[in-house]
N, C-alpha and C positions, 0 to 999 in steps of 0.2 A: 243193779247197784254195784255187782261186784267187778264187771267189765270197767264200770267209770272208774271204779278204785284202781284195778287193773292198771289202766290207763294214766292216769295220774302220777303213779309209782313209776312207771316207764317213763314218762317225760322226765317226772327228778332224777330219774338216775340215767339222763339222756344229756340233761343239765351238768350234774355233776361230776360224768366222764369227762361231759368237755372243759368243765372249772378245772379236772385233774390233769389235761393235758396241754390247757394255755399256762397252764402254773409249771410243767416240768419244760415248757418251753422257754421262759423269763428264769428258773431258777439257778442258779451259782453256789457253790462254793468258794466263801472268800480265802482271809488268812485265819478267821477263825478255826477254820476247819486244821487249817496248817498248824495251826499252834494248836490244837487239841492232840493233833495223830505227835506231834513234838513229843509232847506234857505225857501221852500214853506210852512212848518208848523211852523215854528217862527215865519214869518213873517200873516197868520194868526191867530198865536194866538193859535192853536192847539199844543196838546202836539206829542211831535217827536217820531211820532213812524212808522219804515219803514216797517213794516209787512208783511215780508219774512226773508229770510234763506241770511245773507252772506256771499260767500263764502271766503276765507283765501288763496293767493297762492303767498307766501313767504311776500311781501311787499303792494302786491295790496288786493284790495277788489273787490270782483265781488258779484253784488245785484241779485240774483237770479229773481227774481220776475220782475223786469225793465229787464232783458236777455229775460226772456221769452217773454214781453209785445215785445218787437225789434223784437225779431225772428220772432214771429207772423205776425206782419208789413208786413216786408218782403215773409213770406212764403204765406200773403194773393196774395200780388202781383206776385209773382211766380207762384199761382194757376190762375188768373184773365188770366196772360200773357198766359199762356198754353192752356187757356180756347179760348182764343181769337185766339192764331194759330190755333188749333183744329178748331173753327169755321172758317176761311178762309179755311183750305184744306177741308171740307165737301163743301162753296161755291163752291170750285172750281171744284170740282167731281162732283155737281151739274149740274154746267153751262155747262161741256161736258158730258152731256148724250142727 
């Protein structure tokens, strides 16, 4: 019983590294993001300066530098989750020997 459990938890978190890692592949930073790091440096007093590259694609802006910081997020948790299945099926290979 506790092999199937085992097993089970290892498929979901087999499932949901790869949810975590098609998701920091589609993910962006728009202007929202721009106009937040804006809104946080006015509002301390610092001068605005969003220090990265933004990208132009037709009407939108995309913050190069907050893209990456998201993706990362994501891509840490997709390694974590993978790490974690990998550890359940090594348990479970364990427990039947």
């Amino acid at each position: 019983m506790l092999s199937i459990a085992l097993k089970v938890l290892a498929v979901a978190a087999g499932f949901a590294s790869a949810g975590c890692w098609l998701y920091a592949g589609k993910t962006v930073s728009n202007e929202e993001e721009i106009s937040r790091r804006k809104r946080k440096a006015l509002a301390s007093g610092d001068p605005v300066d969003l220090g990265g590259v933004v990208i132009v694609d037709g009407d939108t802006q995309y913050d190069l530098i907050a893209t990456l910081r998201h993706q990362s997020v994501w891509n840490r948790a997709g390694a974590a989750l993978a790490a974690v299945a990998i550890a359940l099926q090594a348990i479970d290979l364990v427990m039947t020997i």
